[in-house]
N, C-alpha and C positions, 0 to 999 in steps of 0.2 A: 552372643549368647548371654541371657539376664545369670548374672549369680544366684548363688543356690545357697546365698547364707548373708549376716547381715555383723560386720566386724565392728567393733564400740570398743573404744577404749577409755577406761573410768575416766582421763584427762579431757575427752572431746566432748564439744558443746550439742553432740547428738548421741549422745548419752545423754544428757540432762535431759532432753527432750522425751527421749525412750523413758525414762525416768515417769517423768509427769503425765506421761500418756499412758503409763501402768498403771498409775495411781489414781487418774481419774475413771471411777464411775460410769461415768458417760458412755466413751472412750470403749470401756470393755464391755459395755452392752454392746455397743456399736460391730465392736471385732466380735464378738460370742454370734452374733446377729450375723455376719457376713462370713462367719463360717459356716454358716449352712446352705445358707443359698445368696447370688450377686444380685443385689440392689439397686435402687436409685436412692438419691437425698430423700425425695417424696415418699416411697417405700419405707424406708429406714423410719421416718418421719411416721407415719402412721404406725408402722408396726411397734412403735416403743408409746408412741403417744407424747412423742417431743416435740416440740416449736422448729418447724423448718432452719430458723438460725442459728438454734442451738446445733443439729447437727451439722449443718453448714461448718462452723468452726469447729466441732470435735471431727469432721471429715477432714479436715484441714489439717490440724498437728498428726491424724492420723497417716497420712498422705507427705508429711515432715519427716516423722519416725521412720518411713517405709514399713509401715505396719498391713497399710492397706495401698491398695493400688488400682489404676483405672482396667476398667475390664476391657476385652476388644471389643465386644457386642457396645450397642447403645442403641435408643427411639430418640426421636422426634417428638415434640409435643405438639399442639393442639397450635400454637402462636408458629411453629417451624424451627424451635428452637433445639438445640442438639445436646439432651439428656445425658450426660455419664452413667453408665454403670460401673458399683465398686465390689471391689471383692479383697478378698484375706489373702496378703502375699504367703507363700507358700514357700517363707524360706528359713533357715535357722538360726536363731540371736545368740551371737556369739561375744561374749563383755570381757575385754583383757586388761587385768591391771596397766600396761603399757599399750603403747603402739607396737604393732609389729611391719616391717619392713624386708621385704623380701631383699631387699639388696646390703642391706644390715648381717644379715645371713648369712648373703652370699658370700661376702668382703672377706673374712678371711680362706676360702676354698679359691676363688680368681688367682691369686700369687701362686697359689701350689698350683695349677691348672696352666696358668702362663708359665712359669719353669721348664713344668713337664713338656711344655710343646718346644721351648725353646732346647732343653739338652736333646729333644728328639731329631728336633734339627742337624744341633752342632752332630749325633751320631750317623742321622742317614748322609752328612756330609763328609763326614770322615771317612765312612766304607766305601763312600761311590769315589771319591778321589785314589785310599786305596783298590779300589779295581780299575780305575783309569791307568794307575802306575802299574798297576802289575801285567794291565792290555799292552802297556808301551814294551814293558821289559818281554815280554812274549814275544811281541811284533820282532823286535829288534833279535831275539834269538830265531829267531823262521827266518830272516833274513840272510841271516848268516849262517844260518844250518844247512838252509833247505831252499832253492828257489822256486819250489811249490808254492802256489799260493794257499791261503790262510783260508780255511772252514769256513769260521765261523768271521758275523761284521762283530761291531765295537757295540753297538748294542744289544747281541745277542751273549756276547762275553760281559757286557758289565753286567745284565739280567742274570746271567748264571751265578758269577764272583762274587757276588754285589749280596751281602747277607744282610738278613730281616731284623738285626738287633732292634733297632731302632723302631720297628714297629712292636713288637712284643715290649720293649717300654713305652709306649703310646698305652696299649692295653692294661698293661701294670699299673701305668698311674689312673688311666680310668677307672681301673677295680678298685685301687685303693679309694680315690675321692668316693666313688659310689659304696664303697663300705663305711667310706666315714659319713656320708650323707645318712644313711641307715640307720650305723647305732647312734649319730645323735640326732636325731629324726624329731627326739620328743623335746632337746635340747632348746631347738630352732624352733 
């Protein structure tokens, strides 16, 4: 799926280009023109009253900037040659004093996010081992108590014994990271 916007940061050499393609004349006839209706060079070329090569090159940085872009439709000329049609990208220039990097972002929420998985571990391993011991000390009492055999198996007892801390902190640190993702939303 094409993006639905166009990110420039004042340090990148397509900003300068977006720059000069503002400023040129030409250029915004050209885009004003292909906001209305999708052209060819020859079209564009008549309807302004330009020299074919001049639009040729303002079709060209324009096509740099991603100001303008190739349409899907196109003709054929007269020789079999395979005409472009252009048209006005449909997305929105976004200029940031810096680069932004989503994984610049991300770097400090990954550590607290790897933690949180990891004490979630150390806890769903601690209760399932307490209920293995507490299956064992059971066992050995029906043994000795009673020579009925036992209800329930080992995995129906560690399922019952066996408590959910450890998911409910799974949840907690997801709400948290996901409230801090939120209130600094505008931060990132």
């Amino acid at each position: 799926m094409a993006e639905k916007y166009l990110l420039f940061s004042l340090e990148d050499e397509k900003s300068k280009r977006l720059g000069e393609v503002i400023s040129n004349p030409t250029c915004k006839k050209i885009a004003n023109l292909l906001a209305e209706k999708e052209l060819s060079e020859g079209d564009i070329s008549k309807e302004l009253g330009l020299p074919l090569n001049t639009i040729d090159y303002n079709i060209k940085k324009l096509l740099e900037a991603e100001i303008v872009e190739k349409a899907k439709a196109h003709f054929w000329s007269v020789k079999g040659k395979k005409i472009p049609i252009y048209k006005i990208a449909n997305k929105l220039i976004v200029i940031s004093p810096k680069k932004s990097n989503i994984h610049s972002k991300l770097k400090g929420i990954v550590p607290v996010a790897l933690v949180s998985g990891v004490i979630s571990c150390l806890i769903a391993w601690y209760y399932k081992t307490q209920a293995l011991v507490s299956y064992a000390a059971q066992k050995t009492l029906e043994t000795y108590e009673t020579s009925a055999p036992a209800a329930s198996t080992a995995s129906e007892f560690i399922q019952t014994a066996m408590h959910n801390e450890w998911v409910f902190f799974i949840l907690g640190s997801l709400v948290a990271i996901i409230s801090f993702l939120v209130w600094n939303w505008k931060k990132l």
